[in-house]
N, C-alpha and C positions, 0 to 999 in steps of 0.2 A: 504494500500500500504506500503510495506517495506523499508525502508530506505536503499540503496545497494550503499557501501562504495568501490569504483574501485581501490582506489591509494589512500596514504597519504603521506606529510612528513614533516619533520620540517626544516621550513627557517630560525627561527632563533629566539633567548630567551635572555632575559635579567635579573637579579636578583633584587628583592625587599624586603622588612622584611619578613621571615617568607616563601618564597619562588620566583618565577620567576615569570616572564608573557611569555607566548611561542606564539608564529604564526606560524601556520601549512596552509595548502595547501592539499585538499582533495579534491577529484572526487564525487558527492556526487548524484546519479541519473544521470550518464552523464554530470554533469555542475561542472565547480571549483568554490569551495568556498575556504576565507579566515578565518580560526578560530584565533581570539585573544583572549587568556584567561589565568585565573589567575591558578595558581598549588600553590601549598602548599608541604613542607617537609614535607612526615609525620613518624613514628618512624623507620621506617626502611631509611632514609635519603633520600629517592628515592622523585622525582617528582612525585605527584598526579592533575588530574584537580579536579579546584572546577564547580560550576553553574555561576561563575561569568566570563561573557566572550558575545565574539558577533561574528558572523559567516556571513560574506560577500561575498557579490558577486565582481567578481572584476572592474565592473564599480561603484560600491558602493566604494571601498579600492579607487580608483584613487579619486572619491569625496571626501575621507576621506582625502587623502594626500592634497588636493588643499585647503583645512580648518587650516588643522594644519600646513602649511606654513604659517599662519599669528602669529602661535604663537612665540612669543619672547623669548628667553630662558634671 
């Protein structure tokens, strides 16, 4: 079975050493998921994804956020 990609886009990135972390929002078989993952700069200065990353569902993202409310900054 093919993975069939409807929509993508990005909600929004933030910058780390050596490159960003991005969350994107993709249709992915009919269902949205949420990609968080790491990019890297690479010699042409442009944003690349690396394999480091995790792709959620979005009852999955709302239990994500109800956890990392308990973090303290």
């Amino acid at each position: 079975m093919a993975l069939q990609v409807s929509g993508e886009r990005e909600l929004g990135q933030f910058q780390v050493p050596g490159g960003a972390i991005v969350v994107r929002l993709a249709i992915l078989n009919g269902k949205s998921r949420v990609d968080i993952r790491r990019y890297f700069s690479n010699d042409d200065v442009e944003l690349a994804p690396t394999h480091k990353g995790i792709n959620l569902s979005p009852s999955q993202v709302i239990k994500l956020v109800e956890i990392l409310k308990e973090v303290k900054e």
